[in-house]
CHARMM-style PDB file with segment names, atoms N, HN, CA, C and O in Angstrom:
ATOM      1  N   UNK     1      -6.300 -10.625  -0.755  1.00  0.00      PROA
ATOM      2  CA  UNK     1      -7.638 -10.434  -0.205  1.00  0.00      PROA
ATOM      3  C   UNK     1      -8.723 -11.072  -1.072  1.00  0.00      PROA
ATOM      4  O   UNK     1      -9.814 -11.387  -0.598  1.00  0.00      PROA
ATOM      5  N   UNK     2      -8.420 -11.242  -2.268  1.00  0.00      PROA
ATOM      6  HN  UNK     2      -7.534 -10.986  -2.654  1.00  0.00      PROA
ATOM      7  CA  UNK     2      -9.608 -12.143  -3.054  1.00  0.00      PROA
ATOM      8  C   UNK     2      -8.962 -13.478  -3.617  1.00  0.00      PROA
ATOM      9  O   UNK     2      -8.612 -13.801  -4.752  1.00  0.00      PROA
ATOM     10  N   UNK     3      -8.940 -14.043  -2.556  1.00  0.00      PROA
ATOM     11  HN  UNK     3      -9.224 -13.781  -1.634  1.00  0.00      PROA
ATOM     12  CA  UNK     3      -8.339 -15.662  -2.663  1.00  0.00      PROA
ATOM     13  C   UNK     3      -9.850 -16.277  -3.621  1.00  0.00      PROA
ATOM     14  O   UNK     3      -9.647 -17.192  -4.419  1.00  0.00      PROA
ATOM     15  N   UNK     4     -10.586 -15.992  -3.546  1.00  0.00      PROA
ATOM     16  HN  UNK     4     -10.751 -15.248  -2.898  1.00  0.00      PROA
ATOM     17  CA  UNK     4     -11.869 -17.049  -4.476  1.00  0.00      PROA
ATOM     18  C   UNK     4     -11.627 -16.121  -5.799  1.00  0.00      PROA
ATOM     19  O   UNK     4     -12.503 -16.655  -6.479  1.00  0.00      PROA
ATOM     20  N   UNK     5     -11.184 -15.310  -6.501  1.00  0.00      PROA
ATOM     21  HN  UNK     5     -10.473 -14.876  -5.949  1.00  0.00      PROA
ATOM     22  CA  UNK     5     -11.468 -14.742  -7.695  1.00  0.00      PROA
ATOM     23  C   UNK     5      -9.738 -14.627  -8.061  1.00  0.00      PROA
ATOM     24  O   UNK     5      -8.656 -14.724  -7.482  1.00  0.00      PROA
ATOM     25  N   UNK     6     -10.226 -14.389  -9.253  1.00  0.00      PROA
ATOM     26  HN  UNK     6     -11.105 -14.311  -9.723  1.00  0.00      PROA
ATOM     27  CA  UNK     6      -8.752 -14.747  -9.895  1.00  0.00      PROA
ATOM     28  C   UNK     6      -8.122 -12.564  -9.836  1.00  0.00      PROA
ATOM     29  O   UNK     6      -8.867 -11.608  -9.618  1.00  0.00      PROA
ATOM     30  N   UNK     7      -7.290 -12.545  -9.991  1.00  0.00      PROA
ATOM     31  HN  UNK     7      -6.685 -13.322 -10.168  1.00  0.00      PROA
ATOM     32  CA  UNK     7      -6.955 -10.920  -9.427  1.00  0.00      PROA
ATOM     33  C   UNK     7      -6.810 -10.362 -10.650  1.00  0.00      PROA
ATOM     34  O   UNK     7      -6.846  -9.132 -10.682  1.00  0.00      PROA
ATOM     35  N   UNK     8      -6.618 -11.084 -11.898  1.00  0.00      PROA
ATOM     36  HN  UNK     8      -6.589 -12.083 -11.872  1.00  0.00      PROA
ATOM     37  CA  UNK     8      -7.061 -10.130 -13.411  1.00  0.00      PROA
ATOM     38  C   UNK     8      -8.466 -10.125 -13.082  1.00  0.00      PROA
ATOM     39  O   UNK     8      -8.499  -9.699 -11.927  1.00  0.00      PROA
ATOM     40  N   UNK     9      -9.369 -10.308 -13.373  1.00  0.00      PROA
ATOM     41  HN  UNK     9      -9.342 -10.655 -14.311  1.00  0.00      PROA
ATOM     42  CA  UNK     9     -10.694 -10.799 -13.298  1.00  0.00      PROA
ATOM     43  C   UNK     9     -11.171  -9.654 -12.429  1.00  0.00      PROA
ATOM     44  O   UNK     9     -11.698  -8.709 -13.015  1.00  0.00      PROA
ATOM     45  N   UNK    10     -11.075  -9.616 -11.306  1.00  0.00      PROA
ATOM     46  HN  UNK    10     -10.647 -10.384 -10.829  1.00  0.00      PROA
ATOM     47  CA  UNK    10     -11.019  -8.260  -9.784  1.00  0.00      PROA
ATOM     48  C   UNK    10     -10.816  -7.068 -10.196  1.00  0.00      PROA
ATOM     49  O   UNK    10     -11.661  -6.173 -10.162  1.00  0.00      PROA
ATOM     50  N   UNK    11      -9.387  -6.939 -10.726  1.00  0.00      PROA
ATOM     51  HN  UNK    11      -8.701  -7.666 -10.754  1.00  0.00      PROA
ATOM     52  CA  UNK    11      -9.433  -5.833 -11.380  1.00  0.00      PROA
ATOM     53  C   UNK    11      -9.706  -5.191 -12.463  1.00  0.00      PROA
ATOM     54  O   UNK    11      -9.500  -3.993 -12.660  1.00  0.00      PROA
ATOM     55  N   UNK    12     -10.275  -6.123 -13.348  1.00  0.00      PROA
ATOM     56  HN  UNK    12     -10.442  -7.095 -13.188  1.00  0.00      PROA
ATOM     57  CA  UNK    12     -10.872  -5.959 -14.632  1.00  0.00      PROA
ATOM     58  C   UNK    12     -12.326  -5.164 -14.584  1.00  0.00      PROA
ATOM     59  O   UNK    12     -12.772  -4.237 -15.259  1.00  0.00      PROA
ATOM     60  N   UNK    13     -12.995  -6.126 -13.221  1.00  0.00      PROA
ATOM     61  HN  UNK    13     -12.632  -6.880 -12.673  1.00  0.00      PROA
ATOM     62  CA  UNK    13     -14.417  -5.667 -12.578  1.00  0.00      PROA
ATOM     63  C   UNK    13     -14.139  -3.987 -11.957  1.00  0.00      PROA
ATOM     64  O   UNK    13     -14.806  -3.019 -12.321  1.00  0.00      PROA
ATOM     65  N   UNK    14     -13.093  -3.941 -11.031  1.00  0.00      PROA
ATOM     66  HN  UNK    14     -12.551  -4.728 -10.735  1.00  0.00      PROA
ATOM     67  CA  UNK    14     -12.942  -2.693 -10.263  1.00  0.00      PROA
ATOM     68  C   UNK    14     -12.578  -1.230 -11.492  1.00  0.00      PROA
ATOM     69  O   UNK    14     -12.817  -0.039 -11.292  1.00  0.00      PROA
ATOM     70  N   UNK    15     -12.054  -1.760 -12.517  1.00  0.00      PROA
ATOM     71  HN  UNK    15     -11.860  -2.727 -12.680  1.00  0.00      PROA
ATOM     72  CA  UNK    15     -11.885  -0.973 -13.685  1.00  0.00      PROA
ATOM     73  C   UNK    15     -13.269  -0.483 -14.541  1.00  0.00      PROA
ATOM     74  O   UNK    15     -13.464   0.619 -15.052  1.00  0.00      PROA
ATOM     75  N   UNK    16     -13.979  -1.424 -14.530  1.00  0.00      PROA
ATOM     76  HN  UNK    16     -13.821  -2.320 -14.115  1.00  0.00      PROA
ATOM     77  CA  UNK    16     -15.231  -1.149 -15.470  1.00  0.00      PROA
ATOM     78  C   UNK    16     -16.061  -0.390 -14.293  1.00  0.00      PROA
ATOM     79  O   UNK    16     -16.780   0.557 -14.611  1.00  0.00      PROA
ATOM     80  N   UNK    17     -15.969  -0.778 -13.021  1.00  0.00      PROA
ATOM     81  HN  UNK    17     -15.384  -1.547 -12.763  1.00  0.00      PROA
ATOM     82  CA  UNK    17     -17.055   0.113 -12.272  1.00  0.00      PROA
ATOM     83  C   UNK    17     -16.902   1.104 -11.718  1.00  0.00      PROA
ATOM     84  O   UNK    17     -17.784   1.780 -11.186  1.00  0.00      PROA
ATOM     85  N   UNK    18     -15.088   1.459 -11.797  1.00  0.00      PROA
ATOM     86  HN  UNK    18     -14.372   0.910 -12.229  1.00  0.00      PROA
ATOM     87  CA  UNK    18     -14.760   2.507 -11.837  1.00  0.00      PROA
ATOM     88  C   UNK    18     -13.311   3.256 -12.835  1.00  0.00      PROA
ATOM     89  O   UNK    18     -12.093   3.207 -12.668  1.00  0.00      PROA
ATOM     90  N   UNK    19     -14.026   3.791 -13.683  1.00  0.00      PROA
ATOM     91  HN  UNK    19     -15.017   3.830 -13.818  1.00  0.00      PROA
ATOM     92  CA  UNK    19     -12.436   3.912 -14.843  1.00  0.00      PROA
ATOM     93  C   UNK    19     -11.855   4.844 -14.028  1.00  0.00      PROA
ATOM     94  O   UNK    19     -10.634   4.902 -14.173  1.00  0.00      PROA
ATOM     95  N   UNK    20     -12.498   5.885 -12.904  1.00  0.00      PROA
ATOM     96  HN  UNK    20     -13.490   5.838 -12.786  1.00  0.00      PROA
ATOM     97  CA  UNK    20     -11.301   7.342 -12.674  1.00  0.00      PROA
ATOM     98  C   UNK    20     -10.348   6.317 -12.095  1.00  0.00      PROA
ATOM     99  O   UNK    20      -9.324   6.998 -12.047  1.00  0.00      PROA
ATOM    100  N   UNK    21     -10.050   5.249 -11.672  1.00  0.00      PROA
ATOM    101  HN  UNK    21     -10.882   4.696 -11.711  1.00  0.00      PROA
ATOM    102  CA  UNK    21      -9.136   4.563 -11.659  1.00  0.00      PROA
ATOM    103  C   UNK    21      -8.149   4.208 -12.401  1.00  0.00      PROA
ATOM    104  O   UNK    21      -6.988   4.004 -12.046  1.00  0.00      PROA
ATOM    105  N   UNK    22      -8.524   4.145 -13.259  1.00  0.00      PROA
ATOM    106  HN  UNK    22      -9.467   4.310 -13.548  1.00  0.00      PROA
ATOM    107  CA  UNK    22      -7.814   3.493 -14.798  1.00  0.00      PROA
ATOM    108  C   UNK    22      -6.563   4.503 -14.946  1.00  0.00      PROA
ATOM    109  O   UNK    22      -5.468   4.088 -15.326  1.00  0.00      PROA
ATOM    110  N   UNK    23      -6.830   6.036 -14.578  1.00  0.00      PROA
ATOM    111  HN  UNK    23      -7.719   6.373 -14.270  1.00  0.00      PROA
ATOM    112  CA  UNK    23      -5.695   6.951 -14.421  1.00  0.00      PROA
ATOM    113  C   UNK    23      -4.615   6.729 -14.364  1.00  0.00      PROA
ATOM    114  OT1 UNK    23      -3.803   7.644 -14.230  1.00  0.00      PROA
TER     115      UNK     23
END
C-alpha cells in the first residue's frame, strides 16, 4: 500500500506517532 515510501521509513513514522504500537 505505500509503493512511493520505502516500508522501514512508514513504519518508523507510524511508530513515532504512535508507540502503543510498538507493543
Amino acid at each position: 500500500p505505500y509503493a512511493s515510501l520505502d516500508a522501514e521509513k512508514v513504519f518508523a513514522f507510524v511508530m513515532a506517532q504512535m508507540p502503543e504500537l510498538a507493543i
